[in-house]
PAKEMAR-226620 format. One record per residue (C-alpha): residue in one letter; x, y, z. Coordinates in Angstrom, 1 decimal, decimal comma. Last residue first. Layout:
PAKEMAR-226620
ATOM r      X      Y      Z
ATOM A      X      Y      Z
...
This chain:
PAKEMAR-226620
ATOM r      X      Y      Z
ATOM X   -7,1  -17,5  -52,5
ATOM X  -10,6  -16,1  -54,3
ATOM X  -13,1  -16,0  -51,3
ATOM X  -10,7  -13,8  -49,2
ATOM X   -9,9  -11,2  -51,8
ATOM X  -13,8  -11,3  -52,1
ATOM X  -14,2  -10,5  -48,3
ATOM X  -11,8   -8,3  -48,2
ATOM X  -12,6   -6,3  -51,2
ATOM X  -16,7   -5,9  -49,5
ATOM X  -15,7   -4,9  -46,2
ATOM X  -14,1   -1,4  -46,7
ATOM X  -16,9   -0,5  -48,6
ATOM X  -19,6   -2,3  -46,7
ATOM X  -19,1   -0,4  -43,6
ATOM X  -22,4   -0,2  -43,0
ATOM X  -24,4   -3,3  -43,8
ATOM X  -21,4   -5,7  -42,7
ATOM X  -20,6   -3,7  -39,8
ATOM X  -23,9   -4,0  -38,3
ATOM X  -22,6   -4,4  -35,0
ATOM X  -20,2   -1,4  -34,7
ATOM X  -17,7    0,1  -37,6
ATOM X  -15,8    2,6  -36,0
ATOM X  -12,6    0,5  -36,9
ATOM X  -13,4   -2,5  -39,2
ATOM X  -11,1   -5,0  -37,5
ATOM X  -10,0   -8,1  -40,3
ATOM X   -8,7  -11,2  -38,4
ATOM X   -7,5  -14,2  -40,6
ATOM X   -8,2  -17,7  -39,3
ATOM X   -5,5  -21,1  -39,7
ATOM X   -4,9  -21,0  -36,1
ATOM X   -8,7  -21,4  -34,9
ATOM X   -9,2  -20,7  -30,9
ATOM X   -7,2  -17,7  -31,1
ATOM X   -8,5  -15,9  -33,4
ATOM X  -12,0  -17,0  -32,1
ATOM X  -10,5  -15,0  -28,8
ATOM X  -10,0  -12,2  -30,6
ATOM X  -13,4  -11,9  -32,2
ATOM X  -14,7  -12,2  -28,8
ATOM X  -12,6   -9,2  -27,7
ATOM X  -14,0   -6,9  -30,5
ATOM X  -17,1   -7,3  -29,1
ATOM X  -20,7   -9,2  -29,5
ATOM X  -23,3   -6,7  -29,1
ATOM X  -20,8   -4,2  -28,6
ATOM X  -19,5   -4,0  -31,7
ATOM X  -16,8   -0,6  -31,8
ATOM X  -14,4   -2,0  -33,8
ATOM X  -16,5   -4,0  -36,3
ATOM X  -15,3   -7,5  -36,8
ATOM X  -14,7   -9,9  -39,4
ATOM X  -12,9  -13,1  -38,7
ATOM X  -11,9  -15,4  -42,0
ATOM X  -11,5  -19,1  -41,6
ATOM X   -9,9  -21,5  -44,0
ATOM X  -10,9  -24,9  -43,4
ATOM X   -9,4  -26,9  -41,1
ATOM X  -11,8  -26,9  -38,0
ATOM X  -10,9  -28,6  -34,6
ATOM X  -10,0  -25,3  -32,9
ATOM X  -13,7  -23,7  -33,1
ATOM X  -15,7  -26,9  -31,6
ATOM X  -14,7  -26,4  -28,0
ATOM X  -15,4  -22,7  -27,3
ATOM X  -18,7  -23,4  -29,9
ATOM X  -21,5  -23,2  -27,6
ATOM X  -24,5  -24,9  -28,4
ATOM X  -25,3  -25,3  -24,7
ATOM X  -24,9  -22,0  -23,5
ATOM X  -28,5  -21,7  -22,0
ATOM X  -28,6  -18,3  -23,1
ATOM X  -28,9  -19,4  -26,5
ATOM X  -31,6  -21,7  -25,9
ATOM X  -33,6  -18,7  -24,2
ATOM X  -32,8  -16,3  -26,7
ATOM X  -33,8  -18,5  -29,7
ATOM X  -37,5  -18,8  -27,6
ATOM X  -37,6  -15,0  -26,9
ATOM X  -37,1  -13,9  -30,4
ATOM X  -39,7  -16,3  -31,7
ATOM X  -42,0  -15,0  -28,9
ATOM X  -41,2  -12,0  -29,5
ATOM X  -42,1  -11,7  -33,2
ATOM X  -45,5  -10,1  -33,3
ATOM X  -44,3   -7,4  -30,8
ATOM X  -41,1   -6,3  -33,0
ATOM X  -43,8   -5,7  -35,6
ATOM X  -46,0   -2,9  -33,3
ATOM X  -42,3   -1,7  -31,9
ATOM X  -41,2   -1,4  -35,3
ATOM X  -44,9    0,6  -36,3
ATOM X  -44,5    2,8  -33,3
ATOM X  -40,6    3,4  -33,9
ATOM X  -42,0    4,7  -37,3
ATOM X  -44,5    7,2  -36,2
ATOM X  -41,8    8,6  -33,7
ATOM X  -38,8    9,3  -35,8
ATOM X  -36,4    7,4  -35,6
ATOM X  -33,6    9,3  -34,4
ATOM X  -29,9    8,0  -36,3
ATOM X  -27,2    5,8  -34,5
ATOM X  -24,1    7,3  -33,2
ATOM X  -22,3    4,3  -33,5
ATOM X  -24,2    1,1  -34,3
ATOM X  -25,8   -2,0  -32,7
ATOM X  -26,1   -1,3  -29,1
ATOM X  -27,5    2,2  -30,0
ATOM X  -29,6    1,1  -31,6
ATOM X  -31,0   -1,9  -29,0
ATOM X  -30,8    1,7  -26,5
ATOM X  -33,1    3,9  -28,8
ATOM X  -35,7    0,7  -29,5
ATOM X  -35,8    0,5  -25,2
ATOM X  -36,5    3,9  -25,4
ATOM X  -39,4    3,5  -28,3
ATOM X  -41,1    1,3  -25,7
ATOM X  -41,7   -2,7  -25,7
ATOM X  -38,2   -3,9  -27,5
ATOM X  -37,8   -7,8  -27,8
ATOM X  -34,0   -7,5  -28,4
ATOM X  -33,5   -5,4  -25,7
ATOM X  -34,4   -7,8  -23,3
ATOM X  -31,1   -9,2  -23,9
ATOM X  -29,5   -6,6  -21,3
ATOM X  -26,0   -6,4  -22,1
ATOM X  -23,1   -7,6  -20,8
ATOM X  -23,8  -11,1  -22,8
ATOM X  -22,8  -14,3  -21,4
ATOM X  -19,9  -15,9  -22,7
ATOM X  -20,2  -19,7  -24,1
ATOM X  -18,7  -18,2  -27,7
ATOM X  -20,8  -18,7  -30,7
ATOM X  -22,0  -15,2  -31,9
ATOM X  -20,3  -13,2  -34,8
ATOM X  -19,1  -10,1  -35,8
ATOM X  -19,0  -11,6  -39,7
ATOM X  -17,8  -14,9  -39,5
ATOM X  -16,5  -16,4  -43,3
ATOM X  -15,9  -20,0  -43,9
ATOM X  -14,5  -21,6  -46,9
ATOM X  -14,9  -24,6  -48,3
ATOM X  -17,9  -26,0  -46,4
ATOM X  -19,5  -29,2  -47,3
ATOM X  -17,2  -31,4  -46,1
ATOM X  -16,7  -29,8  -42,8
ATOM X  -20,7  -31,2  -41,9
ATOM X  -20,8  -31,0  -38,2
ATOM X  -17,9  -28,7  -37,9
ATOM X  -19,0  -26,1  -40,6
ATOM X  -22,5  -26,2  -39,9
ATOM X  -22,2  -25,8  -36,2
ATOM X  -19,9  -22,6  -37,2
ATOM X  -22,4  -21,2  -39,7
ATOM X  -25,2  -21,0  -37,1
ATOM X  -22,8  -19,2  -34,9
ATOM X  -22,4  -17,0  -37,3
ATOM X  -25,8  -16,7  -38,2
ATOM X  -26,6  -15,5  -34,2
ATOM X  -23,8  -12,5  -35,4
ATOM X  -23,4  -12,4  -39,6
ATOM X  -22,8  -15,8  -41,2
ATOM X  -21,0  -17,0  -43,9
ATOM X  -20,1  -20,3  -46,1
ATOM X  -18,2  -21,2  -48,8
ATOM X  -20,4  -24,1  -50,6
ATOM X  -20,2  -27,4  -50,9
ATOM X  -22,6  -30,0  -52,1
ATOM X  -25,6  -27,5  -53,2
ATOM X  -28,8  -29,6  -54,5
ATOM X  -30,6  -26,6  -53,9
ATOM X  -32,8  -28,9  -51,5
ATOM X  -29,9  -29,8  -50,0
ATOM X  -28,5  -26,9  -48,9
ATOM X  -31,5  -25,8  -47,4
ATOM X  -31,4  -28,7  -45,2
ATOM X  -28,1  -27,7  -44,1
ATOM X  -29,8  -24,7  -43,4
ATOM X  -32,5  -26,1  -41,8
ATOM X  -30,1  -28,4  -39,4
ATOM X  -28,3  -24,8  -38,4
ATOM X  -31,4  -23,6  -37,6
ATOM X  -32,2  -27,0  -35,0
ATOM X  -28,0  -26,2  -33,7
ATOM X  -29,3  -22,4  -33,2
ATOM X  -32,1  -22,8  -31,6
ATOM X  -35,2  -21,6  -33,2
ATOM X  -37,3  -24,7  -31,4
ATOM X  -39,8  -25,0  -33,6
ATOM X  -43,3  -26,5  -33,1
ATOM X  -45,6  -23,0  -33,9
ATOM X  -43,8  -23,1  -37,2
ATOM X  -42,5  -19,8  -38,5
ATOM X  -42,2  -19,7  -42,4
ATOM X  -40,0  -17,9  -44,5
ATOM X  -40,8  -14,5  -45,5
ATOM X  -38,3  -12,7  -43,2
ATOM X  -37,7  -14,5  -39,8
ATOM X  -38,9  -17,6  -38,1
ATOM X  -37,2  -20,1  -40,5
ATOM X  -34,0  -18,7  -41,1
ATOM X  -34,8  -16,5  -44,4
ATOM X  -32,1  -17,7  -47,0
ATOM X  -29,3  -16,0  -48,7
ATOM X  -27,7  -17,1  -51,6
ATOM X  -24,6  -15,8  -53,3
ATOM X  -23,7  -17,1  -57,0
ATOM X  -20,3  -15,5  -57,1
ATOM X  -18,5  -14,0  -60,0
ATOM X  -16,5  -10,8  -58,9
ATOM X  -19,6   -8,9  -59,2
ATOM X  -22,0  -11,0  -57,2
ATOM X  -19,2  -11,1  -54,3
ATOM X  -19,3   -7,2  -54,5
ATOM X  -23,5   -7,2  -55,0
ATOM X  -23,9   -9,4  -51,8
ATOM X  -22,5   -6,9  -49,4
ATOM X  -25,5   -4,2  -49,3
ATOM X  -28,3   -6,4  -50,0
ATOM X  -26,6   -8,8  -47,1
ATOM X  -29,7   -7,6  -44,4
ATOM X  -32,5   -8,4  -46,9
ATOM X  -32,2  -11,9  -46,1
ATOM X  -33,5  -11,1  -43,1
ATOM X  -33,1  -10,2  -39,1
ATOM X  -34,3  -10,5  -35,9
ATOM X  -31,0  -12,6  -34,8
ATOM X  -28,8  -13,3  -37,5
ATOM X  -28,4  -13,7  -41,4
ATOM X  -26,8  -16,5  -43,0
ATOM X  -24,8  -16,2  -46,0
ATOM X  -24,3  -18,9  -48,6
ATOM X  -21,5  -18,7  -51,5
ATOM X  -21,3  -20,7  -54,6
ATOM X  -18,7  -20,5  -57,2
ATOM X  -20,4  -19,3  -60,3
ATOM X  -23,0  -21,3  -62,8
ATOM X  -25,6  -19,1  -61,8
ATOM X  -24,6  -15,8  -62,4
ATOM X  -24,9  -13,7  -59,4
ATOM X  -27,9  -12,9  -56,8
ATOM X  -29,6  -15,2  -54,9
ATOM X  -32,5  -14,2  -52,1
ATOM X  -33,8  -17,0  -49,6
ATOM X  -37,7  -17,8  -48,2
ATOM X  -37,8  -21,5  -46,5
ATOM X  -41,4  -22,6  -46,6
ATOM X  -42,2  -26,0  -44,2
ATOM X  -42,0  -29,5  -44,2
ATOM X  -38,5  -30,2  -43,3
ATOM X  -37,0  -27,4  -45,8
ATOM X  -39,6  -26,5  -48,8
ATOM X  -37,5  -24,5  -51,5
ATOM X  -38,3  -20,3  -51,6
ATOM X  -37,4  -17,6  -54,5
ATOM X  -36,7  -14,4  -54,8
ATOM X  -34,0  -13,4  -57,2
ATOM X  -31,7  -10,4  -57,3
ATOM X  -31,5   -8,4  -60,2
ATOM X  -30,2   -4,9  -58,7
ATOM X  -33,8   -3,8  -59,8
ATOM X  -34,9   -6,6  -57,5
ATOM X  -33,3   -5,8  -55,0
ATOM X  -34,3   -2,4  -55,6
ATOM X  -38,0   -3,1  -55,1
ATOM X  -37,3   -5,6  -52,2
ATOM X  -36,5   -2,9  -50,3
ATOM X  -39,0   -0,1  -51,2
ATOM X  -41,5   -3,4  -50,1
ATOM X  -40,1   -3,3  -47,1
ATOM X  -39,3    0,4  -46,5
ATOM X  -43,3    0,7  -46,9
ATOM X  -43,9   -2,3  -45,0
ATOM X  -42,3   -0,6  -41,8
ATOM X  -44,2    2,4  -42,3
ATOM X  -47,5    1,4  -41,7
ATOM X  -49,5    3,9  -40,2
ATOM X  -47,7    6,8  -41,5
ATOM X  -47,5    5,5  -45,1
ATOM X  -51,1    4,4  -45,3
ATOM X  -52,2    8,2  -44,2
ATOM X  -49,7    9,2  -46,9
ATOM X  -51,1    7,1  -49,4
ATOM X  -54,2    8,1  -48,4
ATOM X  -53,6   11,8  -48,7
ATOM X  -52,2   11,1  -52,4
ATOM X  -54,9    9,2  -53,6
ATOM X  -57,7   12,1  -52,6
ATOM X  -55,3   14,7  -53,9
ATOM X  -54,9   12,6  -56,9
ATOM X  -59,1   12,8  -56,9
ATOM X  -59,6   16,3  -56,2
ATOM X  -56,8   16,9  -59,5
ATOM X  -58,8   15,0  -61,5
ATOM X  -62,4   15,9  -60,5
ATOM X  -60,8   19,8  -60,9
ATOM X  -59,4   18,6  -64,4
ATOM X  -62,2   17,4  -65,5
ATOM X  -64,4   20,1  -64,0
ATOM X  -62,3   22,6  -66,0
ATOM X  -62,8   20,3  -69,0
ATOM X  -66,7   20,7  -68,9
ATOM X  -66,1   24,7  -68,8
């Protein structure tokens, strides 16, 4: 009889544990899928680590043995490190030492009150980063508003890129046909129409969990607002910058982008005469997260010329 009320304490208090791990689950969502996500990175062995860049915290990721061929890749607008979990293992494989940092403002970096988030003063940080890794040259990437980034880098500072890889990316002095607003969404339509900007067919998110993006999206707008506003100005632009590079260039582009579209990735073409342009049909946006397998041989077949 005293181990019946053992087990009935027992199984009253897993109950107990359980329901408020699915109360904490349904209110916070968005830190459950975090922390899910930096579980299997790290299971997948990549690092976390951070360096101090002009004062302040910069998070970044690495993955691959360390005394490879470096490779940096630079997220975009509203996003993370995390975003390259998917792409980073095929250049970890064939021998890469990829990093990814958090642009200040984003991830786990920091966000200082007094930065600009443009994309010239990010661009500055990751050159910064650079240095505090003590990393001379590296081939370089960048997905969207990180391509853009990665272009400033590359033709302020061609010495220290070898290679350089643009994955659907920003740059071009063309204003968006899109309503930017979208970026900072307020309601879970708005959230439905920046997915379905940024991907075919997109899935429903279910409405517990557009409350608790909509509740994080809100703590970021005004970083997202301020690298808006600079971008919008067009005066980082990179129309005229493009053709004087001379390192190898390779385009990647998702068909059906429509945050920045195919078109833009033709015109870069264009612009640099040494680049390569690979179209992911019914890939959009967020080609290089899902459309990985058709991405990932390119890029390293790139990498290794």
């Amino acid at each position: 009889m005293k181990l019946t009320k053992k087990t009935l304490w027992l199984g009253f208090a897993l109950g107990a544990m359980a329901l408020a791990a699915g109360i904490s689950f349904w209110l916070h969502p968005v830190s459950y899928f975090n922390e899910f996500t930096y579980l299997r990175e790290s299971l997948n062995g990549t690092e976390s680590s951070s360096v101090t860049v002009e004062g302040h915290r910069m998070h970044y990721e690495a993955v691959g043995p360390a005394g490879g061929p470096v490779v940096v890749l630079v997220h975009g607008l509203g996003a993370s490190a995390e975003d390259w979990l998917n792409l980073s293992p095929y250049l970890a494989k064939a021998g890469f030492r990829v990093y990814m940092p958090d642009l200040f403002g984003y991830g786990r970096s920091d966000k200082p009150a007094d930065f600009s988030y443009s994309v010239r003063d990010e661009a500055g940080a990751v050159v910064g980063f650079m240095d505090a890794l003590g990393l001379k040259q590296v081939d370089l990437g960048g997905w969207s508003m990180g391509g853009w980034i990665a272009q400033i880098i590359a033709a302020a500072h061609p010495e220290r890129v070898r290679r350089l890889m643009l994955f659907d990316s920003a740059g071009l002095d063309e204003r968006p046909a899109w309503d930017t607003n979208l970026f900072i969404p307020r309601t879970p339509a708005q959230l439905d129409q920046l997915e379905a900007l940024l991907m075919p067919h997109p899935p429903r998110i279910p409405g517990f969990v557009a409350q608790d993006i909509l509740r994080f999206s809100a703590q970021r707008a005004w970083i997202i607002r301020r690298a808006l506003d600079t971008m919008l100005t067009g005066q980082d632009a990179t129309d005229k910058l493009l053709p004087k590079l001379k390192m190898p260039v390779l385009l990647l582009w998702g068909g059906k982008d429509q945050i920045t579209p195919l078109e833009q990735g033709q015109k870069m073409h264009m612009l640099v005469p040494q680049s390569e342009l690979n179209v992911f049909n019914g890939c959009g946006h967020l080609a290089p997260e899902q459309c990985t397998a058709e991405m990932g041989p390119v890029v390293v077949k790139f990498l290794k010329q």
